[in-house]
N, C-alpha and C positions, 0 to 999 in steps of 0.2 A: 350422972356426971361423968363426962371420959374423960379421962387419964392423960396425962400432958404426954404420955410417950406416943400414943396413935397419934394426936393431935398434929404429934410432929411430922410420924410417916405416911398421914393422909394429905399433908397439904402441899399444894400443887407449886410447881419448880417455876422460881421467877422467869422466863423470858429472857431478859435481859443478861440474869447471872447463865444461864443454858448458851447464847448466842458467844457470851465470852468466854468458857470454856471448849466449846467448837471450834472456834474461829480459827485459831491460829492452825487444825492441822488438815484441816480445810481448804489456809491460801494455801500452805504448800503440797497440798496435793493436787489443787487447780493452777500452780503458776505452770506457765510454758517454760518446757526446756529452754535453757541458756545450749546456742549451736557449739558454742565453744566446749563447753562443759561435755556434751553429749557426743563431741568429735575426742576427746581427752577422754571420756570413761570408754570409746572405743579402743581406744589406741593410734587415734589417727591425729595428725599435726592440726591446729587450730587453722591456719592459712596454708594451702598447697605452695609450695616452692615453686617458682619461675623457673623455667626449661633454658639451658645455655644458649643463646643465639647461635654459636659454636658448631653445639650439635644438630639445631635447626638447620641451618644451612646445608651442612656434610648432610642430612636427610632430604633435601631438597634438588641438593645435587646429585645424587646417588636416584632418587624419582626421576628426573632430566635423566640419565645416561640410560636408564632402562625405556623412559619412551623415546628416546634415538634408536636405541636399538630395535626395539616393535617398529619403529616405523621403516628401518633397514629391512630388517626379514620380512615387514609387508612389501615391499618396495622390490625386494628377488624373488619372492615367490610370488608377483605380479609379473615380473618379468620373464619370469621360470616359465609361466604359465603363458605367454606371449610367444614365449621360443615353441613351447609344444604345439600351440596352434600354429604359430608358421612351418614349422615342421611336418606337420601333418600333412596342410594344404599343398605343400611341395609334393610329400610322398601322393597324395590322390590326384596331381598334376601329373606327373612323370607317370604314375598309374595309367592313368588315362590317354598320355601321350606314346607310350609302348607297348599300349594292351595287345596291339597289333601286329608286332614284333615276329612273332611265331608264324602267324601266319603269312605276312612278308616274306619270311625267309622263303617259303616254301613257294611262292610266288615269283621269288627269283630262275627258277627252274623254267617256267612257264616262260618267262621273261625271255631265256636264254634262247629256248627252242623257237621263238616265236623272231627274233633276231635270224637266228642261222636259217627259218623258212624264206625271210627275206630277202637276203641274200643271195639265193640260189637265183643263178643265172636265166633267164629267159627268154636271152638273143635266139632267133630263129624259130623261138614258139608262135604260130598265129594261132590256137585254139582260143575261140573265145569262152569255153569254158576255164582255161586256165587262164587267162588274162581275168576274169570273173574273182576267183579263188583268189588271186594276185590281190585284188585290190581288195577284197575283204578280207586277207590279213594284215592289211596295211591299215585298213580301217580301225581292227581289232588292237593293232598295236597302239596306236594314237588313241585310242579308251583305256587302255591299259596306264599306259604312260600317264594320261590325264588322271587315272585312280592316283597312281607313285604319288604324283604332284600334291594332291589333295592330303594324302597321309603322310607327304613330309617325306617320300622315299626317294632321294637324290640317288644320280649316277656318279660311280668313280670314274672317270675314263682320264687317268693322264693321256700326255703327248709324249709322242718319242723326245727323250732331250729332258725331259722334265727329271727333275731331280728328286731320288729315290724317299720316301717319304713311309719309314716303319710303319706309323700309325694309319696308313691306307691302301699302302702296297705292300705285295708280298712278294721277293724274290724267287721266281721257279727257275732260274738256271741264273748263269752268266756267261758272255762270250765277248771276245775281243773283239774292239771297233774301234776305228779309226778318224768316224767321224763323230760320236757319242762321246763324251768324258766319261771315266770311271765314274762307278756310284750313282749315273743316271737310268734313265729307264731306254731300253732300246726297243721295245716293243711290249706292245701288251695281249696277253693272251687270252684273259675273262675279265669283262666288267666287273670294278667291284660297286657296292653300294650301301648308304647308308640310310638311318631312318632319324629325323630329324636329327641331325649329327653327330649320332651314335652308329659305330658303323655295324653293318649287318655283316658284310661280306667285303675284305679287301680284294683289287683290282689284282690281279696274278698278271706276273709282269718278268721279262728277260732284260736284266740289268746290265750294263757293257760293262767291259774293263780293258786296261791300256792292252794295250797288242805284246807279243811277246817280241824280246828283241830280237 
C-alpha cells in the first residue's frame, strides 16, 4: 500500500494550474517596450521640442551670406585668373615683338654707314665700275629698308622747323636763328629710330634759339 505522502509528490502538475502560475511573468517579459517609458528611463524627453522658427531663419540666413561669399571669391579668383592669362599673353606678345631689339640697334650702324656711302658725290665719275658699286648700294639699301619695314623699325627724321620733341629728339647743341623759333629743331645731325614705337635711338638734332639782342 503507498502512503498518501508519495502519492502526493508523484503526481503529475495540473496543466492548467502550471499555465496560470507562468502566465503573468511571461506577459511582462514578452510585452514590447512602451517608446515613452524607454525614452524616460533614458533620460530623454517623451516628444523632441520644436526648433524656434527664429533661429531657423538666422541659420538660413547666415548659409546665404556664406554662399554669397563662395561665390564672390569664386568669381575674383576667376577673374584673378583671367588677368594672369591676359597678362602673360601680353608679356609673350611684346616678347616677341622686341625680341629683336638688340639686334636692330646694332643694325643701325650698318644703316648709318650705308646712308653716308650714298651720298658721296659721283659728279664727273664715268667708271662703270663705280657706277656698278653705286647701284648695288642703292640696291642693298632698299633691302635693308624693306627688312626695317617688316620688323616694324621706323625712321625719325624731323624737318627743320619742327618742334623739339624730348621723347624723339635729342638736343646736341643750340644756336640762334632768325628764321627757326626757339625750341624747334634747326637741323638734324643723325637719324633717330624706333622699333614698333618704342624708340631704339632718338634723332640728334641742333635746336635754335632767339638771336641775342
Amino acid at each position: 500500500m503507498t502512503a498518501p505522502g508519495n502519492t502526493q509528490s508523484s503526481r503529475d502538475a495540473d496543466p492548467a494550474e502550471t499555465a496560470a502560475v507562468e502566465q503573468p511573468g511571461q506577459a511582462a517579459g514578452n510585452r514590447a517596450a512602451d517608446p515613452a517609458e524607454t525614452a524616460t528611463a533614458q533620460g530623454e524627453p517623451a516628444n523632441a521640442e520644436e526648433r524656434d522658427p527664429a533661429e531657423v531663419l538666422a541659420e538660413l540666413e547666415s548659409a546665404q551670406e556664406a554662399l554669397a561669399e563662395a561665390r564672390d571669391e569664386a568669381l575674383r579668383a576667376r577673374a584673378e585668373m583671367e588677368n594672369v592669362r591676359r597678362r602673360a599673353e601680353q608679356e609673350i606678345a611684346k616678347a616677341r615683338k622686341f625680341a629683336v631689339e638688340g639686334f636692330a640697334s646694332e643694325m643701325l650702324q650698318v644703316k648709318d654707314s650705308l646712308d653716308l656711302a650714298a651720298n658721296v658725290s659721283l659728279e664727273g665719275v664715268e667708271s662703270a665700275v663705280v657706277q656698278n658699286m653705286h647701284e648695288g648700294l642703292a640696291l642693298t639699301r632698299r633691302q635693308l629698308d624693306s627688312v626695317f619695314e617688316k620688323f616694324g623699325i621706323a625712321t625719325v627724321d624731323p624737318d627743320a622747323g619742327e618742334k623739339l620733341n624730348p621723347d624723339l629728339h635729342q638736343a646736341m647743341s643750340v644756336q640762334e636763328s632768325a628764321d627757326v623759333p626757339p625750341g624747334h629743331i634747326l637741323q638734324v645731325i643723325q637719324k633717330g629710330f624706333t622699333l614698333n614705337d618704342r624708340l631704339l635711338r632718338p634723332a640728334m638734332v641742333i635746336v635754335a634759339k632767339a638771336p641775342a639782342a
